[in-house]
DRENBATI-416178 format. One record per residue (C-alpha): x, y, z; chain. Coordinates in steps of 0.02 Angstrom, whole numbers, plus 32768, in hexadecimal, padded with zeros to 4 digits. Each point is the difference from the previous one (the first is absolute). Layout:
<zaros>
(zaro (X; Y; Z); A)
...
</zaros>
This chain:
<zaros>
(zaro (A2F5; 86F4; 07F6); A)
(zaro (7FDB; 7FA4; 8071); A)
(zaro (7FA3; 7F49; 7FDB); A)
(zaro (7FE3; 7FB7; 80A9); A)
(zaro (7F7D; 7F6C; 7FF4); A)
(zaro (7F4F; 8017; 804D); A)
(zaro (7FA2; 7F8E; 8056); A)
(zaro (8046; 7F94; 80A8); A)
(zaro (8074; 8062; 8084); A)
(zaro (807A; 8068; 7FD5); A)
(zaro (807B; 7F9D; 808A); A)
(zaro (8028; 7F5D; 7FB9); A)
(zaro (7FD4; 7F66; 804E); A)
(zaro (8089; 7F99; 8036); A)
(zaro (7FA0; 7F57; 7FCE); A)
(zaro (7F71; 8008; 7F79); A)
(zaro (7F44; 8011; 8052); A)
(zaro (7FB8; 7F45; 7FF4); A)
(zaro (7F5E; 7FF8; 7F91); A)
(zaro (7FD6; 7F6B; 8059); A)
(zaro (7FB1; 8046; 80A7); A)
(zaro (7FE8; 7F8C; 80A1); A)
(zaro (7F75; 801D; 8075); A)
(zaro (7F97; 7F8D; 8069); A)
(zaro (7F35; 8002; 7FE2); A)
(zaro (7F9D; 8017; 8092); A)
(zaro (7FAE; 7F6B; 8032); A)
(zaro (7F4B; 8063; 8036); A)
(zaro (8002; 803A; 7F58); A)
(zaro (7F4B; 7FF0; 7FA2); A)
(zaro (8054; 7F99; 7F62); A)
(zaro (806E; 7F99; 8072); A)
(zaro (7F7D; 7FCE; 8073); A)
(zaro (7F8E; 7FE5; 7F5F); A)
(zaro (8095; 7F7D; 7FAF); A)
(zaro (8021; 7FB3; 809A); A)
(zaro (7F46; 7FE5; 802D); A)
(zaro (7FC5; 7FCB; 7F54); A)
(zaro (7FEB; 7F4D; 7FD4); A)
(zaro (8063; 7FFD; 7F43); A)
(zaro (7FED; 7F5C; 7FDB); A)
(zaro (7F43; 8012; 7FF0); A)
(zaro (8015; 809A; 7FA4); A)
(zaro (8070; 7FA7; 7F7A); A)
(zaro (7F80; 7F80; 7FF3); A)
(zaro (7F5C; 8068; 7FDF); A)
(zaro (807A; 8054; 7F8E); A)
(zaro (802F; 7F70; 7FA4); A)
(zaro (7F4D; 7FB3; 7FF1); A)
(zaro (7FD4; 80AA; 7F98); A)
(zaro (809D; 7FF1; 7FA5); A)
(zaro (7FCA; 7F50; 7FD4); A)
(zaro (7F54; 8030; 7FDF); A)
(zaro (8035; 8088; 7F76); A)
(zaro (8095; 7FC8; 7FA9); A)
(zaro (7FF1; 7F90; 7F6D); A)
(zaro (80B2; 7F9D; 8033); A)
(zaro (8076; 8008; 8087); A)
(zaro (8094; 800F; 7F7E); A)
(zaro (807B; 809F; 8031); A)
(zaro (805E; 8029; 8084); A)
(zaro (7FAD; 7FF2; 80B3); A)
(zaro (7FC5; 80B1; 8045); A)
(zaro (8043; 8060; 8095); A)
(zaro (7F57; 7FD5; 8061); A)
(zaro (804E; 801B; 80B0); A)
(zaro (8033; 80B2; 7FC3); A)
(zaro (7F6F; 8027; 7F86); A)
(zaro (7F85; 7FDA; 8089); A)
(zaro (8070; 8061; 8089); A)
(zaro (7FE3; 8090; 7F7E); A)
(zaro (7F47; 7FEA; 7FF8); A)
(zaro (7FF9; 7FF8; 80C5); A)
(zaro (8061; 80B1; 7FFC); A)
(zaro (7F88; 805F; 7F6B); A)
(zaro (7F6F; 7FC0; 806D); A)
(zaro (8028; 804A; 809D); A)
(zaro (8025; 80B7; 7FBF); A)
(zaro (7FCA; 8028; 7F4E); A)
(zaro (8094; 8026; 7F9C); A)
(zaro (8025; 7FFC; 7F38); A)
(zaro (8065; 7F83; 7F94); A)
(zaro (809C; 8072; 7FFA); A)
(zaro (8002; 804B; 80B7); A)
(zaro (7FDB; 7F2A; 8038); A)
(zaro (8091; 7FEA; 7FA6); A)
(zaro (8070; 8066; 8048); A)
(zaro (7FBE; 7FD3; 80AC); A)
(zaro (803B; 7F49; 8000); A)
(zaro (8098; 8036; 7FB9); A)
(zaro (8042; 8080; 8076); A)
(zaro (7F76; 7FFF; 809C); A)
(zaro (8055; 7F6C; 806A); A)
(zaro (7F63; 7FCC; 8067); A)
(zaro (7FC1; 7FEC; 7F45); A)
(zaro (806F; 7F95; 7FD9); A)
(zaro (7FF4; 7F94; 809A); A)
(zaro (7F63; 7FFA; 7FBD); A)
(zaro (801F; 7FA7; 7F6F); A)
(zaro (807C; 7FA4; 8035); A)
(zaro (80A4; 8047; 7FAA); A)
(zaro (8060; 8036; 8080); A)
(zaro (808C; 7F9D; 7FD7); A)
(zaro (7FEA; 8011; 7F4A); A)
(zaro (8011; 8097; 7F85); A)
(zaro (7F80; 7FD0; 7F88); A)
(zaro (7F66; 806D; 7FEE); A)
(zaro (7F5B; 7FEA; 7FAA); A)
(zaro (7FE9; 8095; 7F7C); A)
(zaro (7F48; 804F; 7FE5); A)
(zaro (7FCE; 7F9B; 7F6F); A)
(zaro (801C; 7F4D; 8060); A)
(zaro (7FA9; 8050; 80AA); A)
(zaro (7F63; 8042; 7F68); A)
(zaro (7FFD; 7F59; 7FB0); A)
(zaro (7FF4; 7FA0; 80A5); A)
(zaro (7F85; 8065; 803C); A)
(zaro (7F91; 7FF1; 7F58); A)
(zaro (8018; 7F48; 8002); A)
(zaro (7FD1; 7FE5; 80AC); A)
(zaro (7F56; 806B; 7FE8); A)
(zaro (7F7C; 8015; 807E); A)
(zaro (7FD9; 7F57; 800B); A)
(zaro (80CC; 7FD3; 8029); A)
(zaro (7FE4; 809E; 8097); A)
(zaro (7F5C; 7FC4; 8040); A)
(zaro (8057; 7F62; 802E); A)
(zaro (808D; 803F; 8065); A)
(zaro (7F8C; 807E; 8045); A)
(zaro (7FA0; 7F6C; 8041); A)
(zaro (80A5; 7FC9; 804F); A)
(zaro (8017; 8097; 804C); A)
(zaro (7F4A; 8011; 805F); A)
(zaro (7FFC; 7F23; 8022); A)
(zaro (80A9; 8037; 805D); A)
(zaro (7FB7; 80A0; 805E); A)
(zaro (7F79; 7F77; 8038); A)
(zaro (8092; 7F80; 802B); A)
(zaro (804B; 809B; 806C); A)
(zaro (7F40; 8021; 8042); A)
(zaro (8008; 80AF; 7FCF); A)
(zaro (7F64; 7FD0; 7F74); A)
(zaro (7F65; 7FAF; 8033); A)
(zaro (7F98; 7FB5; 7F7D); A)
(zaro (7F77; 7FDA; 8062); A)
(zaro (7FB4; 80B8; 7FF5); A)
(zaro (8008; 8059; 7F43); A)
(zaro (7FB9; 808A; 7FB0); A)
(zaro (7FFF; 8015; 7F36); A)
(zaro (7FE6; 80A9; 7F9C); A)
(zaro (8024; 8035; 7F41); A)
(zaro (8076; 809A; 7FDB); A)
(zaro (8026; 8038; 7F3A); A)
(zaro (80CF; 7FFB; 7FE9); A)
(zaro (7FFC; 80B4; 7F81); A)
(zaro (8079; 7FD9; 7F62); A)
(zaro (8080; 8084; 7FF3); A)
(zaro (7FAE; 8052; 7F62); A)
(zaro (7FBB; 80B9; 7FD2); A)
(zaro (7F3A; 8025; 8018); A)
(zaro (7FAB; 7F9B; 7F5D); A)
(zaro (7FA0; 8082; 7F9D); A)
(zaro (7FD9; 7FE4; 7F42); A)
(zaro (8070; 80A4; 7FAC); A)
(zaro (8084; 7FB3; 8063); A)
(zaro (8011; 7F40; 7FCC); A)
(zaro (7FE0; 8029; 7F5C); A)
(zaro (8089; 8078; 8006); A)
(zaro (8079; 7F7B; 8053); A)
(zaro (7FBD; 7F83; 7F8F); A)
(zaro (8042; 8070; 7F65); A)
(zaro (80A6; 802D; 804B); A)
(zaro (802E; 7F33; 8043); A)
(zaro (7FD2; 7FD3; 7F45); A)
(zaro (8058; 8073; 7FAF); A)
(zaro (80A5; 7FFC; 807E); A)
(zaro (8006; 7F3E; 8014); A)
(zaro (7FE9; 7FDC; 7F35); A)
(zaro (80AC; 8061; 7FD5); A)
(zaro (8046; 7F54; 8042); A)
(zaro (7F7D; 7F8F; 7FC9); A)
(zaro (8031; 7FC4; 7F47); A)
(zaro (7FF2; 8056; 7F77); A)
(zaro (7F5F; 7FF9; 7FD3); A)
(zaro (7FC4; 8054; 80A9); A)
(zaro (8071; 8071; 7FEF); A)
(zaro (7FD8; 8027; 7F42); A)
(zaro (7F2B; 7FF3; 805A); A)
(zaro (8024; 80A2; 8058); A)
(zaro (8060; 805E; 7FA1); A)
(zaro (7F69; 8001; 7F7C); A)
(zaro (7F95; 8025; 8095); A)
(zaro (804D; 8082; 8025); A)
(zaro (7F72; 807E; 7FDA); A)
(zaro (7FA6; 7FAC; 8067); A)
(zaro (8079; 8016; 809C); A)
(zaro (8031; 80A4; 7FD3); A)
(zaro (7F35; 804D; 8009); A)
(zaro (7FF6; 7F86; 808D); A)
(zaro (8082; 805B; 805C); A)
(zaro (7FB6; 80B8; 7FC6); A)
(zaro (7F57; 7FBD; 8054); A)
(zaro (8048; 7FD0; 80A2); A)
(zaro (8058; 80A3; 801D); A)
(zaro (7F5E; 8054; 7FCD); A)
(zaro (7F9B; 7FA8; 8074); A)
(zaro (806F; 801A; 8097); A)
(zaro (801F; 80C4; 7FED); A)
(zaro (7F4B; 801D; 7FB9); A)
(zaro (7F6F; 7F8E; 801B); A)
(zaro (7FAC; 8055; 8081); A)
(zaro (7F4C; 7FBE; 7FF5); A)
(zaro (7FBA; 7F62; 800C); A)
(zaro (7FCC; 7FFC; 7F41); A)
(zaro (80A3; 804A; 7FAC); A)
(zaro (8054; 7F67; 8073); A)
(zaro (7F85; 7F7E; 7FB3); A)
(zaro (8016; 803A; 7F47); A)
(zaro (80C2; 800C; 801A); A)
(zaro (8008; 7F3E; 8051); A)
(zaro (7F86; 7FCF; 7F57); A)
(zaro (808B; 804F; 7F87); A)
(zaro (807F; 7FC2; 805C); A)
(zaro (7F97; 7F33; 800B); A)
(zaro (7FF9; 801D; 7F48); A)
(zaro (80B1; 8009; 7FE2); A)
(zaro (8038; 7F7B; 8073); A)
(zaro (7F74; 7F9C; 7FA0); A)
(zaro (806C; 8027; 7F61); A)
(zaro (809A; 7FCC; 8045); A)
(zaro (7FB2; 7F58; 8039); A)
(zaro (7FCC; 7FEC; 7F45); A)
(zaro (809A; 801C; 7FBF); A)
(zaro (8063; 7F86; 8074); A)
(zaro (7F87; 7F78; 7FF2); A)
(zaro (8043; 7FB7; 7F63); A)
(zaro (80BE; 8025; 803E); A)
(zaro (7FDB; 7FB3; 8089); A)
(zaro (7FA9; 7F65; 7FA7); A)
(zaro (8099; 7FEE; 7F8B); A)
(zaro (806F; 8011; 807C); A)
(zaro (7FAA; 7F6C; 8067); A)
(zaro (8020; 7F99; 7F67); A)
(zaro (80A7; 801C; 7FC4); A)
(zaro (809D; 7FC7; 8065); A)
(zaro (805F; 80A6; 801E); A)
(zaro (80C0; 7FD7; 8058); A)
(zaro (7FEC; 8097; 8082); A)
(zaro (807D; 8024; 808B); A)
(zaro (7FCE; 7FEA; 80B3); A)
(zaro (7FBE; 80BB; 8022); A)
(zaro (7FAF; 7FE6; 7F5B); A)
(zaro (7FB1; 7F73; 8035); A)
(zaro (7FB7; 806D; 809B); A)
(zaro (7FC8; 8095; 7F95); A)
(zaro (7F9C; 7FA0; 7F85); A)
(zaro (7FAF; 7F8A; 809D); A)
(zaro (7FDF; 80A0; 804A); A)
(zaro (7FAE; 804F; 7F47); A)
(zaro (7F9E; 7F5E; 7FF4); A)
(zaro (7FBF; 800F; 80A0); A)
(zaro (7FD8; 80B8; 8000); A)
(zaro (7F9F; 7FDF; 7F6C); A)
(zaro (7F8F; 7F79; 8048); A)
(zaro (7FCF; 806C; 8095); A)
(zaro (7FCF; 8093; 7FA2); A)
(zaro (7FA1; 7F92; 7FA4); A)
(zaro (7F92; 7FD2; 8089); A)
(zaro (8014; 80BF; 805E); A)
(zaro (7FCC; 8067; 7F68); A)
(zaro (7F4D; 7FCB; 8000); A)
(zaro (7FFF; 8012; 80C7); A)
(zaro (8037; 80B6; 7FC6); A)
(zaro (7F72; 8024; 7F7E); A)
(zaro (7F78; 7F93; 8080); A)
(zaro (802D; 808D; 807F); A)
(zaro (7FFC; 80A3; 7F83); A)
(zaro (7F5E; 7FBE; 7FCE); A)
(zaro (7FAD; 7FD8; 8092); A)
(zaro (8058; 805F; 8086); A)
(zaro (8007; 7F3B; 8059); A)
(zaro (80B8; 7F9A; 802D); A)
(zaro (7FF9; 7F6F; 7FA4); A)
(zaro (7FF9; 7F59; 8058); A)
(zaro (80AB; 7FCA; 801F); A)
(zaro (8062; 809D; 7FC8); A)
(zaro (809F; 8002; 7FE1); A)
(zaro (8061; 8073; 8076); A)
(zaro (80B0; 7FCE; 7FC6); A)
(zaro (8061; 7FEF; 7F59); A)
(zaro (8092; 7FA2; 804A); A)
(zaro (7FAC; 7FA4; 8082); A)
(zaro (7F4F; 7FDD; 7FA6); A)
(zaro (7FC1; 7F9D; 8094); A)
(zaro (8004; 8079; 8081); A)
(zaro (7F49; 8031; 803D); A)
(zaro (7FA8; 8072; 8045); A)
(zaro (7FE5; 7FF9; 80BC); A)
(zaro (7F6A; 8062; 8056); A)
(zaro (801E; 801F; 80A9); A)
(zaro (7FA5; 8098; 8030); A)
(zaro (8087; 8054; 8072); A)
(zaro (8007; 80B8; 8022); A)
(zaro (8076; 8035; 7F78); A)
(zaro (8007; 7F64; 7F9C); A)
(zaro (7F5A; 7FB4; 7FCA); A)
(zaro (8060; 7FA0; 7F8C); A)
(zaro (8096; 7F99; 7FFA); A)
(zaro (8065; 7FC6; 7F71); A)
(zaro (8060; 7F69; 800E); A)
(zaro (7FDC; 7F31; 8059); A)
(zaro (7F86; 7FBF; 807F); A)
(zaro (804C; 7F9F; 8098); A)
(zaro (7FC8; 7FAD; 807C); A)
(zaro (804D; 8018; 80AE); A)
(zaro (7FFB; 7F7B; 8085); A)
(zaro (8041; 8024; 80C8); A)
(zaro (802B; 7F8E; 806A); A)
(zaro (7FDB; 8046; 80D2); A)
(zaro (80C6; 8041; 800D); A)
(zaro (7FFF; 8070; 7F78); A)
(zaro (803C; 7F7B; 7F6E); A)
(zaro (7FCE; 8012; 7F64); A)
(zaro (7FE7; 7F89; 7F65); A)
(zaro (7FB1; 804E; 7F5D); A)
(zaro (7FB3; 7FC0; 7F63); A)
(zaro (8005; 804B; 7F57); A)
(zaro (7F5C; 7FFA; 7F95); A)
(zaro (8017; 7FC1; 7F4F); A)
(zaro (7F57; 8073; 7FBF); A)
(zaro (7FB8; 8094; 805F); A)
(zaro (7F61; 7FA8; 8029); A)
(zaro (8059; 7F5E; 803D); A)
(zaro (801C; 804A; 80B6); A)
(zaro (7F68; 807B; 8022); A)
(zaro (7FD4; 7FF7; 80B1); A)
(zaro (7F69; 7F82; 8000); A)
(zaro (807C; 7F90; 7FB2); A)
(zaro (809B; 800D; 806C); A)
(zaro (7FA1; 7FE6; 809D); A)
(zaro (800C; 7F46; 7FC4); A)
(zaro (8080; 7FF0; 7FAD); A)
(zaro (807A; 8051; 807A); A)
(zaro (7FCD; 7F6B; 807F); A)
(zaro (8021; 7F87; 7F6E); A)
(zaro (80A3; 803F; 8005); A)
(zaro (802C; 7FF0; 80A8); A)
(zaro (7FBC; 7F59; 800E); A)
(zaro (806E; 7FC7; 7F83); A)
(zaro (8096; 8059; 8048); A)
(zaro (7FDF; 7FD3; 80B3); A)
(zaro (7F92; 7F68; 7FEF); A)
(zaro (7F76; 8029; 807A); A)
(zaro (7F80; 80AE; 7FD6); A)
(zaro (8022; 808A; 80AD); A)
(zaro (7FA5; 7FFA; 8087); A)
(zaro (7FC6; 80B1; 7FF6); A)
(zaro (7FEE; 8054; 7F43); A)
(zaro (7FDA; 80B5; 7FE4); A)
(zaro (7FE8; 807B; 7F77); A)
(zaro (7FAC; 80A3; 7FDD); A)
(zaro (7F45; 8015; 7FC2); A)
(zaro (8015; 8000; 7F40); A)
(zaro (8025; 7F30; 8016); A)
(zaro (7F60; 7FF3; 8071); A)
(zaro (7F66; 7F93; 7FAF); A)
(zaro (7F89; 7F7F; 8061); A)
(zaro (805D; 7F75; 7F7E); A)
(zaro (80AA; 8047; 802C); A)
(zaro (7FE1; 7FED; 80BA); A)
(zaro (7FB8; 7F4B; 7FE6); A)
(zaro (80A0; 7FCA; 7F8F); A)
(zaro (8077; 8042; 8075); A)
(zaro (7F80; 7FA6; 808E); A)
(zaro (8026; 7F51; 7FA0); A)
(zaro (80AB; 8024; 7FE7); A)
(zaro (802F; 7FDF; 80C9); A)
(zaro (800F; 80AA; 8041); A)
(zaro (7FA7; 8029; 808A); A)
(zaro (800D; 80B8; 8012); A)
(zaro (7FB7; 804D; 7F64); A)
(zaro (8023; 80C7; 8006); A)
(zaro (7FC4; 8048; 7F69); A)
(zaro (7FC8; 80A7; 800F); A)
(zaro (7F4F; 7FF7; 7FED); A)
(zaro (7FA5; 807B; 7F7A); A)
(zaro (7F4D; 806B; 8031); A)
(zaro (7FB2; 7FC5; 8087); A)
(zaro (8062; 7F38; 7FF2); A)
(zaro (8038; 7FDD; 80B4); A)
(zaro (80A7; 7FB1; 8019); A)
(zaro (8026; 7F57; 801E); A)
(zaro (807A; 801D; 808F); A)
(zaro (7FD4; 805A; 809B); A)
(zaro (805D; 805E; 809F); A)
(zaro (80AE; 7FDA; 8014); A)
(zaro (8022; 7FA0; 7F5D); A)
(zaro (7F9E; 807A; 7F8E); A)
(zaro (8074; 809A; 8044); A)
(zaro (80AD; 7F9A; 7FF7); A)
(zaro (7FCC; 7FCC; 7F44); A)
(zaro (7FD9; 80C4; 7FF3); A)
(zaro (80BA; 801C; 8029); A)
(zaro (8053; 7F91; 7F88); A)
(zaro (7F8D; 8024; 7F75); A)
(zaro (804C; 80BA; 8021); A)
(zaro (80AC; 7FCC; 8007); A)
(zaro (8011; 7FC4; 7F48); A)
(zaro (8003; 80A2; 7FC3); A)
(zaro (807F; 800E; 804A); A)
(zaro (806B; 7F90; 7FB5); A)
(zaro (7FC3; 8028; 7F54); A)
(zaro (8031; 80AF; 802F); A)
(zaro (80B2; 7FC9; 8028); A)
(zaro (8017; 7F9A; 7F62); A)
(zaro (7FCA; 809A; 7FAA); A)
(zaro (808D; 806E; 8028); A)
(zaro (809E; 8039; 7FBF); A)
(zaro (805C; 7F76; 804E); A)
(zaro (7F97; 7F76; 7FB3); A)
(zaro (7FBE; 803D; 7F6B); A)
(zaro (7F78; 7FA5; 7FF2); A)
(zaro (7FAC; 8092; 7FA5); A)
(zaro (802D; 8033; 7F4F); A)
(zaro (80A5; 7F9D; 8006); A)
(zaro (8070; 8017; 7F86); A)
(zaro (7FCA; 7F62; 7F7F); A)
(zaro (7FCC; 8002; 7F47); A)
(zaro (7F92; 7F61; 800A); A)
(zaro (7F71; 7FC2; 805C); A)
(zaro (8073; 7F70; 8037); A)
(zaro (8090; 806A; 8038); A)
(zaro (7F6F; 8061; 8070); A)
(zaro (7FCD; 7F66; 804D); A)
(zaro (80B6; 7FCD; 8032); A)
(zaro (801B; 80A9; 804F); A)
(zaro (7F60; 7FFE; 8053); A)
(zaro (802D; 7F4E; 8051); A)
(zaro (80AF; 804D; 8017); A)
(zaro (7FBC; 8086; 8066); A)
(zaro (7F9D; 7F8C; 8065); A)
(zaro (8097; 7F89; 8013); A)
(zaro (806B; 807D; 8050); A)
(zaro (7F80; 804B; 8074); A)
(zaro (7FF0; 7F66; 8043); A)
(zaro (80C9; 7FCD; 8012); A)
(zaro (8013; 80AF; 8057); A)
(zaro (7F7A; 7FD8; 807D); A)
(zaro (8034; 7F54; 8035); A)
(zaro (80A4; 802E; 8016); A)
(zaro (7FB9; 80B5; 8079); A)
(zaro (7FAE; 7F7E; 8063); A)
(zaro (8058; 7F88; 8013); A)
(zaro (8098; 8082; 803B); A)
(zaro (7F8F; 804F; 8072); A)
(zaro (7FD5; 7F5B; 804E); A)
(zaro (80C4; 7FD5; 8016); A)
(zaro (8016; 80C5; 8049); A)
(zaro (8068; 8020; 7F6E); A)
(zaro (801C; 80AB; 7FAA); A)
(zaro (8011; 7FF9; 7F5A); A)
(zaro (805B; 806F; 7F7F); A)
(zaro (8003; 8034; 7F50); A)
(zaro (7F4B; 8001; 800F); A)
</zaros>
């Protein structure tokens, strides 16, 4: 029989094929002219003043900034997952031009590029996304004499809150994340276990038969009633295991954080739950997330989408298309009669001097708005004016502020897509969504300057 081996040629080489491939990168290439272009130096030291900023000591061995932040620069510019980055700077060679290890075989794996990323945060972004618009500005591509502001919502990458359904994640986290938790959650459960069980009965119930708006109410009570038991029978687990110093390993650690936590947020959700079944009202401040409890609501009142789940941001462009973003802290912190200030504020301190011209759309217009903005030093004021308000600017001015005000959206549009993910990236945190919301914004801005500024040198670019 024959036992030939598969795989390869069946004609023998006369030398073995070299795994070690030589071939030139072109020099118009989008990440070469990127690395070659970008100032690295300055990079490392924004970089470091985070590092500095976070870390308790400097003890340990020195990180691969030049690399880690090459990384960063690439997951910016097209959206691409731990793993897959990975791979890219290991085996993509403009990728690893980027980083600077061409002439080294070392390669960052996906839990060094994740922990960068977490410990540089949105703060650590925002500051080399200022770098990269104060250099579009150096390059006069940006001019930050004429701005216009405007608030977007950044959607969390989470199902459609409805009560049946958090409780019904709330019961299977608990009960999944507890089999590693100690023994005491564990031992919690499994004498719940009723409770689960008709718990789980009830949702399939209510999904195959609750067809009218009352069965559905009656079925959610039952079903708050035995998530109310459960709560009642963890308390005092909970409470003991608080007290008592349990040696857990690391994953145990997790799943009992992760118990702990659950349990604290249903606290606070479960009477949003009953507040709404007895009045028919959303509770102030409702809770539209288990995992990520400070997600809001967002009302936008688009065709399709009244509502949005996820952050408010507030979106600043500069007259060339750059854009710098801020990420509110509360969902009433950046409402439009506020970030009509505040977005000024910002650029004053970034800058040093308020624009010349300043626009924004109507829902930032008020006689005290206009007067603040008045006193701040800018002399063209054009906030869309509500009812029968007349605007401040007139003729040619007026209808050139008309135009950039337009022109945000679509930026925020372009963060928004697949290659940025801006929207409902994939994070499990409300800080991990604000670092790929700057992220997004960070590379939209790299891959501009660099469009530009090959345009302007009549260069053709590729591996765009």
């Amino acid at each position: 029989m024959n036992t030939q081996k598969r795989g390869g040629s069946r004609q023998a080489d006369l030398f073995p094929r070299s795994k070690r491939p030589t071939i030139p990168i072109d020099e118009n290439h989008r990440l070469v002219q990127l690395t070659d272009r970008l100032d690295w130096t300055e990079l490392e030291e924004r970089a470091e003043q985070i590092r500095a900023s976070k870390l308790k000591s400097a003890a340990g061995r020195p990180p691969h900034l030049r690399a880690l932040l090459g990384a960063m620069v690439l997951r910016a510019t097209r959206y691409l997952p731990y793993r897959e980055l990975e791979d890219q700077i290991r085996y993509y060679a403009p990728a690893r031009y980027l980083c600077g290890l061409t002439e080294v075989e070392w390669t960052p794996d996906h839990n060094t590029l994740h922990a960068f990323f977490e410990l540089m945060g949105e703060e650590g972004i925002r500051l080399i996304n200022e770098y990269a618009v104060e250099w579009a500005v150096e390059e006069h591509l940006a001019d930050p004499k004429v701005v216009v502001a405007d608030t977007t919502a950044q959607e969390a990458a989470i199902p459609h809150p409805n009560e049946m359904g958090l409780m019904a994640a709330f019961l299977t986290a608990v009960g999944a994340a507890s089999k590693r938790g100690g023994e005491l959650l564990k031992k919690a459960v499994e004498k719940a276990g009723a409770a689960f069980k008709a718990a789980k009965k009830k949702l399939r119930e209510y999904r195959l038969f609750a067809k009218t708006p009352a069965t559905k109410k009656r079925m959610m009570v039952q079903m708050a009633n035995l998530v109310e038991t459960v709560q009642e029978q963890l308390s005092p687990v909970i409470e003991s295991v608080q007290a008592r110093a349990v040696v857990l390993s690391k994953y145990g650690k997790v799943a009992r954080a992760r118990v702990l936590a659950l349990h604290e947020t249903m606290k606070e959700l479960l009477p949003q739950i009953r507040h709404w079944l007895k009045t028919g009202h959303v509770a102030a401040g409702k809770i539209v997330s288990l995992h990520i409890p400070e997600l809001y609501s967002i009302v936008r009142g688009k065709v399709g989408k009244t509502v949005e789940f996820g952050l408010n941001w507030g979106i600043r462009r500069l007259r060339g298309g750059f854009l710098l973003a801020t990420l509110a802290k509360s969902k009433i912190e950046l409402v439009d009669s506020k970030f009509v200030r505040r977005a000024v504020e910002e650029h004053k301190a970034l800058f040093g001097k308020p624009p010349r011209a300043y626009a924004y759309d109507r829902g930032g217009w008020s006689v005290e708005n206009v007067a603040a903005l008045k006193q701040a030093g800018i002399i063209d004021v054009g906030l869309a004016p509500r009812g029968r308000a007349q605007w401040k600017v007139s003729g040619s001015t007026r209808d050139r502020l008309i135009r950039e005000r337009a022109q945000v959206e679509a930026g925020i549009g372009a963060i928004k897509s697949g290659k940025y993910r801006f929207n409902r990236p994939a994070a499990r945190s409300v800080r991990m969504m604000g670092t790929c919301g700057q992220l997004a914004v960070l590379g939209f801005n790299l891959n501009k300057v660099v469009r530009e500024l090959a345009r302007r040198e009549e260069r053709i670019l590729v591996g765009c």
